[in-house]
Every structure is written in C-alpha cells, then in structure tokens.
C-alpha positions in Angstrom: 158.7 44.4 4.5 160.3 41.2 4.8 156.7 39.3 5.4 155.6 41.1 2.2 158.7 39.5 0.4 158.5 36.0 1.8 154.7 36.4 0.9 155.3 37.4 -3.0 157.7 34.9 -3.3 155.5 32.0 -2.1 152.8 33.3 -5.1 151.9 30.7 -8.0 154.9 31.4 -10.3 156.7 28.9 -11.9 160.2 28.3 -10.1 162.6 26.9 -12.9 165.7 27.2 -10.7 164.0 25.0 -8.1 162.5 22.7 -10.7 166.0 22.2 -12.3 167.3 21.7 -8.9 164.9 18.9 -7.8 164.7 17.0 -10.9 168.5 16.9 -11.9 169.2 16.3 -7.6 166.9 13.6 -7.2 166.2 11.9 -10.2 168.5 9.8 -12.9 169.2 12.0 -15.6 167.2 10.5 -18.4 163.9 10.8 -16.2 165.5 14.2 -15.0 165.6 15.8 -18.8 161.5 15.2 -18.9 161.2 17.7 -16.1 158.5 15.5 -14.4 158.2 17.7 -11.6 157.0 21.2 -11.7 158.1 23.6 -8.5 156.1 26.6 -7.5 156.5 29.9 -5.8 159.6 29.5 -2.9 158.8 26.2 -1.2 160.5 25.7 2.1 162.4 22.3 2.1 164.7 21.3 4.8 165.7 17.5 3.9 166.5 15.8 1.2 168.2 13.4 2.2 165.7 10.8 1.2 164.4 9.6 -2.4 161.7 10.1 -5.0 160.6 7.8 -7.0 158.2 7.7 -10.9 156.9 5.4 -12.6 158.9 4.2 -15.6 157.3 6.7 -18.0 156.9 9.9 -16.9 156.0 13.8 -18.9 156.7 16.9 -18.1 154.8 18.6 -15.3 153.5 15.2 -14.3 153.7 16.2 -10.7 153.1 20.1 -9.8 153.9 21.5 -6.0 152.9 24.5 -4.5 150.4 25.1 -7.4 147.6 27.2 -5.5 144.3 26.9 -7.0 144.0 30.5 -6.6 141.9 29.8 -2.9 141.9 33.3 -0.8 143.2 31.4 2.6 146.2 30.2 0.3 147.8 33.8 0.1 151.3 33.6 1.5 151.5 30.3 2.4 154.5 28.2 1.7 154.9 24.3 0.9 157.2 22.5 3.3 159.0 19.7 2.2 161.1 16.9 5.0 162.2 14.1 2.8 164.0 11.4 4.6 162.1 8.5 3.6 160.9 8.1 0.0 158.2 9.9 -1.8 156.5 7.7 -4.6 154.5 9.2 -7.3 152.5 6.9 -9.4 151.3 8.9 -12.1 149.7 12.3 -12.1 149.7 14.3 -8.9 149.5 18.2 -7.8 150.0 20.0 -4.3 148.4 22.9 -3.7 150.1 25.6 -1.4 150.9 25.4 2.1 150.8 21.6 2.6 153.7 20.4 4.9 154.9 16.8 3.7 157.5 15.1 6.6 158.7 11.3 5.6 161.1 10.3 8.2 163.7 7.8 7.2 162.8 4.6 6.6 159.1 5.3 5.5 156.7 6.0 2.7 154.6 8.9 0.9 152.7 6.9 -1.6 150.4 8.7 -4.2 148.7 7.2 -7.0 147.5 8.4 -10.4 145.4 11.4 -10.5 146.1 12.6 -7.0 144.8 16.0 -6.2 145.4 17.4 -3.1 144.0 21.2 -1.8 146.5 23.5 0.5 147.1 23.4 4.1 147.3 19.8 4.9 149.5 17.9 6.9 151.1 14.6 6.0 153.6 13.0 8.9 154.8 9.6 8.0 156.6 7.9 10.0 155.4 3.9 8.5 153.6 4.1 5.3 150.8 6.9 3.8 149.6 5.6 0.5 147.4 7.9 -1.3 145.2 5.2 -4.4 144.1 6.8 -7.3 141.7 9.4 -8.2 141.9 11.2 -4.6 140.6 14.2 -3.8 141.9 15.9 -0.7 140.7 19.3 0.5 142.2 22.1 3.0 143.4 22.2 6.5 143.4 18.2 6.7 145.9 16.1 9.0 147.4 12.2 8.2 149.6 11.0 11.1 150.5 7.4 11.2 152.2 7.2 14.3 151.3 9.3 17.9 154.6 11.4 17.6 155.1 10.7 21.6 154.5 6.8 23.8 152.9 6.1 26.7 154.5 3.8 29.4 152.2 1.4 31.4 153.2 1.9 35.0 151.8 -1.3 35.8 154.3 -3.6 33.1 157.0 -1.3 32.1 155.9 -1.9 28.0 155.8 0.6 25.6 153.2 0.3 22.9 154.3 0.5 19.2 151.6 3.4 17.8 153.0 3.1 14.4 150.9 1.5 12.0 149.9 2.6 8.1 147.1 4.5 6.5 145.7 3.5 3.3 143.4 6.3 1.5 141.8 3.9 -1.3 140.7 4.4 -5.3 138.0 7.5 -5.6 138.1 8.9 -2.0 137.3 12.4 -1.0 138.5 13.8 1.8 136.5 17.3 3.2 138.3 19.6 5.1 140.0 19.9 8.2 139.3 16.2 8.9 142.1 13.9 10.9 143.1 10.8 10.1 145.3 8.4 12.5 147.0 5.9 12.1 145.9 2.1 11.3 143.6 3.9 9.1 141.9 2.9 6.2 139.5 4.2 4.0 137.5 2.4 1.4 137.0 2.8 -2.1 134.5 5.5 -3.4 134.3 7.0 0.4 133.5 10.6 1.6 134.7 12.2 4.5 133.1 15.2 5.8 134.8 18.0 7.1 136.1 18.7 10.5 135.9 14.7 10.9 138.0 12.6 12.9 138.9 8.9 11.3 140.5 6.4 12.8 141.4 2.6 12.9 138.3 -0.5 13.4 136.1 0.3 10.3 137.7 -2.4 8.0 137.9 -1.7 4.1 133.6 -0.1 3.6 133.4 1.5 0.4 131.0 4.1 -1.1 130.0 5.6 2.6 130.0 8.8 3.7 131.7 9.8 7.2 131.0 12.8 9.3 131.9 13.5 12.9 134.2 13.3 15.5 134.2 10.4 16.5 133.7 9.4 13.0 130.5 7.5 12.5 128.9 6.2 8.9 125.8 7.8 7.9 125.4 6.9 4.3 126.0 3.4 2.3 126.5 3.5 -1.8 127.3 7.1 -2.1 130.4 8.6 -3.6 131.3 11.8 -4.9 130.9 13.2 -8.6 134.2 13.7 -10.1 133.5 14.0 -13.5 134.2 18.0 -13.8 132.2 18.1 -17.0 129.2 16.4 -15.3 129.3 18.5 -12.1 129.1 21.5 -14.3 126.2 20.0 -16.2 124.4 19.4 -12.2 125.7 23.0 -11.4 124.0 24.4 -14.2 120.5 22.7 -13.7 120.3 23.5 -10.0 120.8 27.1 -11.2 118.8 27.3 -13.6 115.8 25.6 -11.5 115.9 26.0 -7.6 112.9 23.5 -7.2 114.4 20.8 -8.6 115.4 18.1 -6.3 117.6 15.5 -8.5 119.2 14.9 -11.2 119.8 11.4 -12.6 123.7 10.7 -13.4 122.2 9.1 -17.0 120.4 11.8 -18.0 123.8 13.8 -18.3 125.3 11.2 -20.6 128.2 10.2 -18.5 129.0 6.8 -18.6 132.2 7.3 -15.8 131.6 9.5 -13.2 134.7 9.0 -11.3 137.0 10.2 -13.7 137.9 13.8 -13.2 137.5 14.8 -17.0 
C-alpha cells in the first residue's frame, strides 16, 4: 500500500506547494513572483542548504523537474535533489523523473540554455559539471567528477587529488547509460553512444561520435538532428519508403538543424 502511494505521488502532476516552496525559499522575491521553476510529482530533496542561481530574466516554467516524458521505465521513480553547492540555470532547462542531482558545498551544477535531460541519471559534483547549450541527455547516464574514495601510494605516502571538472559542450548528445568521469570534456556537436564510458585525454574534438567502453572515436563531422520538425520530416520518408538510404538535410528546408524547434 504504502509503495503504491509513494508511487502515485511521484506521477507527472504539477506540485504548486513545492513549486511555491522552492521559488519563494531560494530565490529573491522579484525573480520568485515569475515562478521560474516548475516542481513535479513528490521529489525527494534532502539539502538545501546551498543556492540556485537564473539568469537576469527569467519566465515562468523556465526550468521544469521531475517532468517525465511519459517513458514506461519512469513509473514510480522520484527526483532527488542534494544542494549544497550552487545549481546555475542559464536559460531553459527540464529534468525528467528519477534523476538524482548531489552538489556538495563549494561546487557547481552548471546548465545552459535549452538543456534537456531524460530520467535516471546521476549527476555528483563535487568541482564543477557544466552542462553548454542545446544538450540532450538520455536515461540511466552517470557524471562524477571526483572518484568519491583516494588511493594512498605505499611507496610515497601522497594522496592524489581525483577532483577535476567536466565540461559537456554546445549541441552534445549523450545515449544512454553512458559514464562520464571526471577531467572530462566533450566537444561541440558530439554523440555518445550508449552504455559508453568517457573519460579524460581526448581534448576539445567536436562533431564525433563515441561508442565503447573504453570510449574510442569512430566517426568525425557527425552530429545529431535536433530540429524536431526535421526529424519528423526524416521519420516520415523512411516510413513511407524502406529502400531509401538518405536523405539530404536541404532537401527538408531547414537551414538550423541544431535547434530543437
């Protein structure tokens, strides 16, 4: 009985007593009035002791949590929230369900513009996560920028500082299930296959594709179609045609292809 409660109250409902909470708590009352941040279902937050900070103009539902996009393996799960650090939004940004965010003191949750980010992930920041624009993140991904634990040589005594930043740039898409570790960065335009396992020595590449674990690059001047109008367009030619083998991104009349709409 009590699972089947905690499970109807984490559904995709609006929550205005926990959106009233976390705008009028944590944010100066004249950005607070705008209701820039939406809260769904029953989130589970345990700290918030830290800050969030928006940009200087802000709308309501700019930023939406725990919004499920409906995704069967999203039933019943909750968002977790540990702010201790500081949570930036740049612009527009939505969480889906079941994502666990944990910001320890001291450190930063950046996310840029247009920041769309699937359930089930896992964001630890210890140092600094920043997010670019135009991201798309799927399910059941992990970003840890520090190794939680140390190691001690036995042969000096030192202890190694594992803390270092990830940077997720402009037009990434991140599969599912992937890991990314810290001293990461991904470039601009990249794709990273599911179940894939990135970490630190590839430099800033853009518009490659990634797969594996370890990660390796398989594809150069690729990126992903984000125009939702355009991928429908695709969508619909594939359908209608089986034997077809391309498209070209002219013939739909789309002149960006990044942009989400």
């Amino acid at each position: 009985m009590i699972n089947k409660i905690l499970q109807k109250l984490s559904e995709n409902w609006f929550n205005p007593f926990l959106t009233l909470f976390i705008n009028f708590y944590k944010l100066p009352f004249k950005t607070a009035i705008k209701f820039p941040i939406y809260i769904y279902g029953c989130p589970v937050i345990s700290d918030l002791s830290g800050t969030i900070e928006l940009p200087k103009n802000v709308w309501r539902g700019m930023v939406r949590i725990n919004k499920s996009n409906d995704a069967p393996s999203t039933i019943g799960q909750r968002f977790k929230l540990a702010l201790r650090g500081s949570l930036i939004f740049k612009g527009w940004c939505r969480f889906g369900t079941g994502n666990f965010l944990c910001i320890e003191k001291g450190a930063k949750l950046i996310l840029g513009n247009n920041v769309r980010m699937s359930n089930n992930n896992v964001i630890a920041s210890s140092n600094l996560i920043e997010f670019c624009s135009e991201c798309l993140i799927g399910s059941n991904n992990q970003f840890f920028d520090y190794d939680f634990h140390y190691l001690v040589d036995l042969s000096t005594g030192r202890i190694k500082n594992t803390h270092k930043p990830i940077t997720i740039k402009e037009y990434t898409w991140i599969g599912n299930g992937c890991t990314i570790l810290k001293g990461s960065t991904l470039g601009m335009g990249c794709v990273l296959g599911s179940n894939s396992v990135f970490t630190e020595g590839f430099g800033t590449i853009d518009n490659c594709l990634f797969v594996g674990n370890p990660v390796r690059q398989v594809k150069t001047n690729v990126t992903q179609l984000k125009n939702l109008y355009a991928e429908g367009k695709v969508a619909e030619s594939f359908l209608t045609d089986n034997n077809k083998q391309f498209i070209l991104i002219h013939d739909l009349g789309i002149i960006d292809f990044r942009k989400f709409f």
